[in-house]
DOVEX-49053 format. One line per field, with one value per residue: residue number from 0; x, y, z of N, C-alpha, C in turn; residue in one letter. Coordinates in pm, 1 decimal, decimal comma, padded with zeros to 6 digits, always signed. Layout:
seq = NUM_...
nxx = X_...
nyy = Y_...
nzz = Z_...
caxx = X_...
cayy = Y_...
cazz = Z_...
cxx = X_...
cyy = Y_...
czz = Z_...
type = a_...
//
This chain:
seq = 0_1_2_3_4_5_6_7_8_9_10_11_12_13_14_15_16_17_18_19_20_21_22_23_24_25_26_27_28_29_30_31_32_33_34_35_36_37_38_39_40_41_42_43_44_45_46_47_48_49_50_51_52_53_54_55_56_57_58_59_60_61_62_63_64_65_66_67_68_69_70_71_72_73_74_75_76_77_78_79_80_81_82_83_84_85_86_87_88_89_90_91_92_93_94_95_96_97_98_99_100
nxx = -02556,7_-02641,0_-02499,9_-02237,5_-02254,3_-02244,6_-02048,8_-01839,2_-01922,8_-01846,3_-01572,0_-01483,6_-01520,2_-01398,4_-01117,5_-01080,0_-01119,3_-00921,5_-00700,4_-00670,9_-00579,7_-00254,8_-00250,5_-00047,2_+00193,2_+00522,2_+00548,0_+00771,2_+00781,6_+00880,2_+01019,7_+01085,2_+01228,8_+01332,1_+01540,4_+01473,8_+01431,8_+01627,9_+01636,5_+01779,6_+01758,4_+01506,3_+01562,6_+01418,3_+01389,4_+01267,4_+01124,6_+01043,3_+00809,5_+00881,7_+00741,3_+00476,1_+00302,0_+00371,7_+00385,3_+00462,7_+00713,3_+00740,8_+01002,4_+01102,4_+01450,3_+01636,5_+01884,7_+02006,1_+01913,4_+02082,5_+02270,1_+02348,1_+02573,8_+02582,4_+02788,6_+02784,1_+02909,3_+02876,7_+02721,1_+02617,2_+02288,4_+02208,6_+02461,7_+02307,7_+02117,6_+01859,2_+01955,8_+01870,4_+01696,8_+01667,4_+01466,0_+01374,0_+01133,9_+00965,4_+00673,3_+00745,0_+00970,4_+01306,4_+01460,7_+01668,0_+01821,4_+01913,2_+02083,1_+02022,4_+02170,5
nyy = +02848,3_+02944,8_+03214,8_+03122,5_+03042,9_+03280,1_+03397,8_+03229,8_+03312,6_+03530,7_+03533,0_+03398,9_+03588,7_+03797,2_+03698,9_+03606,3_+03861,9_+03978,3_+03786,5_+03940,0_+04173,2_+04109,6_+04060,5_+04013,6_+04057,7_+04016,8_+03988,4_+04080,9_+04305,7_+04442,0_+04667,0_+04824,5_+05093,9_+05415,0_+05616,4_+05875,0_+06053,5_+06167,3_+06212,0_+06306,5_+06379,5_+06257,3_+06007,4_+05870,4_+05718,2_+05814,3_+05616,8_+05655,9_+05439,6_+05219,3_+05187,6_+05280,4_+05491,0_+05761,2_+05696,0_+05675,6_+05564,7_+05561,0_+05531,4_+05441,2_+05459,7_+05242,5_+05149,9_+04900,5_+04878,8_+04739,0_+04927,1_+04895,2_+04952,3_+04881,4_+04688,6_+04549,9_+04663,6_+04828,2_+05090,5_+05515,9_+05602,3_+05844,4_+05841,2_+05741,6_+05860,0_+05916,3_+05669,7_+05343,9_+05138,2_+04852,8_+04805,9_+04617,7_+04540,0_+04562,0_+04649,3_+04928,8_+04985,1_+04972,7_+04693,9_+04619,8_+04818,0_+04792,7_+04930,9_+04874,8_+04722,6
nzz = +09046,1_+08801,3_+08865,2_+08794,3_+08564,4_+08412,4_+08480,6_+08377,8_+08081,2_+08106,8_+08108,4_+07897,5_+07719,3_+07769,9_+07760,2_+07532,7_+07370,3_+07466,7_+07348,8_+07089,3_+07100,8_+07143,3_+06869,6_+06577,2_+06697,8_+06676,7_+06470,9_+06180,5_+05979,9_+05641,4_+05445,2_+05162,6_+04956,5_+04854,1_+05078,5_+05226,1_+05437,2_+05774,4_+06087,3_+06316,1_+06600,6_+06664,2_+06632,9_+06370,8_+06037,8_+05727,1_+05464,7_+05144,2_+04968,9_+04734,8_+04415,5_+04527,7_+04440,3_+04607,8_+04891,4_+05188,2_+05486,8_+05831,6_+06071,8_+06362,3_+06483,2_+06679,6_+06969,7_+06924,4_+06617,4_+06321,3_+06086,3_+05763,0_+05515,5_+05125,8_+05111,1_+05296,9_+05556,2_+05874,2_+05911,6_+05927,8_+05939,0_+05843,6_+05575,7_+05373,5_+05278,1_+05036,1_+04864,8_+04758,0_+05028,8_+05183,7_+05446,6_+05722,9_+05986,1_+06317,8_+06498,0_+06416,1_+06459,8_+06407,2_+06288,7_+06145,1_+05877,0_+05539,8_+05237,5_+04922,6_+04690,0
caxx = -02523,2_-02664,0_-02363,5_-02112,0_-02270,8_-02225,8_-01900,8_-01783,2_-01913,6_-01736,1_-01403,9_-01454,3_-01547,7_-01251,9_-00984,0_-01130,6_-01061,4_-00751,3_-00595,3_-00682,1_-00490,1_-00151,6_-00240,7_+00052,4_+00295,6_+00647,7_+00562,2_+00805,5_+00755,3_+01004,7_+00990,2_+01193,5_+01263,8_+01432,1_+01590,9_+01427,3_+01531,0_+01672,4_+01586,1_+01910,7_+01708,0_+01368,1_+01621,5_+01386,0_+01395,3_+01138,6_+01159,0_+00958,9_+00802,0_+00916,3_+00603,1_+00375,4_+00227,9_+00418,9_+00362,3_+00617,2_+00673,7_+00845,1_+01020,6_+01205,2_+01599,3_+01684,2_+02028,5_+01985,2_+01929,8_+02180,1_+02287,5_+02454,9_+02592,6_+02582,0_+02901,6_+02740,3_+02967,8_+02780,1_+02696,8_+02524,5_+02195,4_+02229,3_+02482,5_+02206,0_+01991,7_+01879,2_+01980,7_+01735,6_+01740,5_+01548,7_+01394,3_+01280,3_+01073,2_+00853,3_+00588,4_+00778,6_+01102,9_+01367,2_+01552,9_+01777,6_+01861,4_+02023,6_+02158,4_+01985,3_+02275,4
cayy = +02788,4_+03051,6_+03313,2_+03044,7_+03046,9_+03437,0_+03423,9_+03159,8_+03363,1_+03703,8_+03496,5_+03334,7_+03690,0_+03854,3_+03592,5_+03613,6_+04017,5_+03984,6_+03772,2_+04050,8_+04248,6_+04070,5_+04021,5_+04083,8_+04058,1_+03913,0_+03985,6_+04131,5_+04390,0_+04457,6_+04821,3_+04874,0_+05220,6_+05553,0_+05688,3_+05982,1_+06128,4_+06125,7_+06273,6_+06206,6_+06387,6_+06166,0_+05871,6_+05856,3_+05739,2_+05841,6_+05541,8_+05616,8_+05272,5_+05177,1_+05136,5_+05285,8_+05631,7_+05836,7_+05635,4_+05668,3_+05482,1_+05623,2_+05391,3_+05470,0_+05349,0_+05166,3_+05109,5_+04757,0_+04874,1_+04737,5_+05011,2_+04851,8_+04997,9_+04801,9_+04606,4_+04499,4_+04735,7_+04942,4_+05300,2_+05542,3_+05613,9_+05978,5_+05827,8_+05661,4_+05918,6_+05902,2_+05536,9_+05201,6_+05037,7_+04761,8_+04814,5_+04546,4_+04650,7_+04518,4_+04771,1_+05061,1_+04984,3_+04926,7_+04582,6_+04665,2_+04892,2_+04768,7_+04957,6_+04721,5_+04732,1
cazz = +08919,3_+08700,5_+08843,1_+08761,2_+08378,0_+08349,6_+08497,6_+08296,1_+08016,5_+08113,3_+08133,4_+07796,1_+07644,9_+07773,2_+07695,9_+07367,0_+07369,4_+07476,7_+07253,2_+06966,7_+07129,8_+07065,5_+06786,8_+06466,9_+06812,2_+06639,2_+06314,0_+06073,6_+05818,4_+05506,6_+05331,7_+05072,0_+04867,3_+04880,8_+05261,9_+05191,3_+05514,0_+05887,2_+06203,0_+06407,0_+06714,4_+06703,4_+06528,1_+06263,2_+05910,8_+05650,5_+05331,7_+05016,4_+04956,6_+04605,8_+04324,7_+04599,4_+04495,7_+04689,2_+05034,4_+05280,4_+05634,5_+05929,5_+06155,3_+06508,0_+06520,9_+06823,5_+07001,4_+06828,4_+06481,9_+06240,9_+05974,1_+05673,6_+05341,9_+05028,4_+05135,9_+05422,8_+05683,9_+05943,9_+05866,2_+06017,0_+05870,8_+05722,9_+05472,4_+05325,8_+05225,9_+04883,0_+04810,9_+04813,3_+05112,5_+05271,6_+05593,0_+05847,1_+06130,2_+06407,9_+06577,8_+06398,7_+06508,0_+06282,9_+06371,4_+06029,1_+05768,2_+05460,9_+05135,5_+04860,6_+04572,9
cxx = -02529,9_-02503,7_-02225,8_-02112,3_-02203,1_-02060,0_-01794,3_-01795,0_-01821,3_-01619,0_-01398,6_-01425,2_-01450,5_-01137,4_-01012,7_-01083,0_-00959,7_-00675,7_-00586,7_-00592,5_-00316,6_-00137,1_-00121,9_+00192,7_+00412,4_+00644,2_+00635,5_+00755,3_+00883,3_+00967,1_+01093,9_+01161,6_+01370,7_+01470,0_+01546,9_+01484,2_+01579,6_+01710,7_+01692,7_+01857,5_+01613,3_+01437,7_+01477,6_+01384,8_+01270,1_+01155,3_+00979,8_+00940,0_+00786,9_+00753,0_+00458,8_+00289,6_+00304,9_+00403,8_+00506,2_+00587,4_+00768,9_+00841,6_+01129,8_+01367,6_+01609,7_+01844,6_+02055,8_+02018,4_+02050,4_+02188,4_+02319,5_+02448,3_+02582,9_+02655,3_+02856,4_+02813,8_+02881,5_+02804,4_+02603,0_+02438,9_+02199,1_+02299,4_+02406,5_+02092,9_+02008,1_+01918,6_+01856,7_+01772,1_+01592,3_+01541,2_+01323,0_+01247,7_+00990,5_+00809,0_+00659,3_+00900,4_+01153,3_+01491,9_+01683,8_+01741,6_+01974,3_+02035,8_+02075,8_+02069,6_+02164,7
cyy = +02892,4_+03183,1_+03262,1_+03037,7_+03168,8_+03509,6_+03351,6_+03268,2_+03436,4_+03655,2_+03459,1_+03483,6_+03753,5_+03823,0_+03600,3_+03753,5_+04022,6_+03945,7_+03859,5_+04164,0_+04230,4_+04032,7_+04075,5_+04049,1_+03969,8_+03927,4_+04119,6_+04228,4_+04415,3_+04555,0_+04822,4_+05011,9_+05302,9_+05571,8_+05774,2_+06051,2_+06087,5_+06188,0_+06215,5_+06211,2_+06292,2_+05999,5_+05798,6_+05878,3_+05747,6_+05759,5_+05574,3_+05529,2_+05286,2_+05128,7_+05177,8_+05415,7_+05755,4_+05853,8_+05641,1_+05631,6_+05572,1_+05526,8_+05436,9_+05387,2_+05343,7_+05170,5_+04999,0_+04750,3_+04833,2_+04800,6_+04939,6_+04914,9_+04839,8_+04679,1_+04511,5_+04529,2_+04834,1_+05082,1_+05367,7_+05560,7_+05732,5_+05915,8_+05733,4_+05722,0_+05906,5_+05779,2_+05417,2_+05112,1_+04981,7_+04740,1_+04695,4_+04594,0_+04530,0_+04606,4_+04875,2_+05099,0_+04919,3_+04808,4_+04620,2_+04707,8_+04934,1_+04847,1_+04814,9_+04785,7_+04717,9
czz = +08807,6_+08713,7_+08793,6_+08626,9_+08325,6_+08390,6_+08395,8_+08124,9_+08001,8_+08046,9_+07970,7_+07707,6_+07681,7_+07744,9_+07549,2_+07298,4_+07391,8_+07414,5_+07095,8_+06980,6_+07109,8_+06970,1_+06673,9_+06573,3_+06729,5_+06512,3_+06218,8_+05966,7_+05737,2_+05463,8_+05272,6_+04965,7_+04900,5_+05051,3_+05211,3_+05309,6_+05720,7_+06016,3_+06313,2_+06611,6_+06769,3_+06656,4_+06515,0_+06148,5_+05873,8_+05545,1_+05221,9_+04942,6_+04821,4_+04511,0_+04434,1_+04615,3_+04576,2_+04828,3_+05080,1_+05421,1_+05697,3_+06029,0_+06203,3_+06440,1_+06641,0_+06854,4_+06948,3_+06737,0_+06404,7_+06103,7_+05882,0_+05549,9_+05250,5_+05034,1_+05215,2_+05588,7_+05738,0_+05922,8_+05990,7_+05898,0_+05791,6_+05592,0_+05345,2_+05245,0_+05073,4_+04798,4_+04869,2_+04896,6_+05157,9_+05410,5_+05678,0_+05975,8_+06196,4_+06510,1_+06503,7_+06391,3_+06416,5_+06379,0_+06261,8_+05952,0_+05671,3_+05286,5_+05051,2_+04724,7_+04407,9
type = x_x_x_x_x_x_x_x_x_x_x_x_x_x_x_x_x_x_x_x_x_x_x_x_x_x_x_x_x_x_x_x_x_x_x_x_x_x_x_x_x_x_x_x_x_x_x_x_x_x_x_x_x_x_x_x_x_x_x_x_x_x_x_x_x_x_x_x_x_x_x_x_x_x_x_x_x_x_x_x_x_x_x_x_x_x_x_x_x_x_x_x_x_x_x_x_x_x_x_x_x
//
């Protein structure tokens, strides 16, 4: 009985650890500022987050990613540098990257 307590424990205490671990899993982020710049080898952008000190994020492009200019037609990312775009990401990865007019 007693090993069935401490097992029961373990199990509770690890299921418990584990879900910390997915934790954030699905969740969205938004950056918006400058393209500052664009790493066509590592396809990564660098965005200087707008009102933030001089913070900047770096975030992978995927085969996924959707580029868009201002219009809302796909670009590639270089023509972007230097203009405010808004960035959505999840883990790092950029799901899109839009030109904010």
């Amino acid at each position: 009985m007693r090993v069935m307590k401490a097992m029961l424990a373990l199990i509770v205490v690890l299921s418990l650890g584990a879900s910390g671990v997915h934790a954030g899993c699905g969740v969205k982020e938004t950056h918006e500022g400058t393209l500052k710049s664009v790493d066509a080898e590592k396809n990564v952008i660098v965005v200087a987050i707008a009102g933030k000190d001089g913070k900047e994020v770096s975030i992978t492009l995927t085969a996924s990613t959707k580029v868009m200019d201002g219009e809302g037609k796909e670009t590639k990312a270089a023509s972007l540098v230097g203009k405010k775009v808004k960035v959505v990401s999840e883990h790092s990865k950029a799901d899109s990257v839009k030109q904010v007019t």
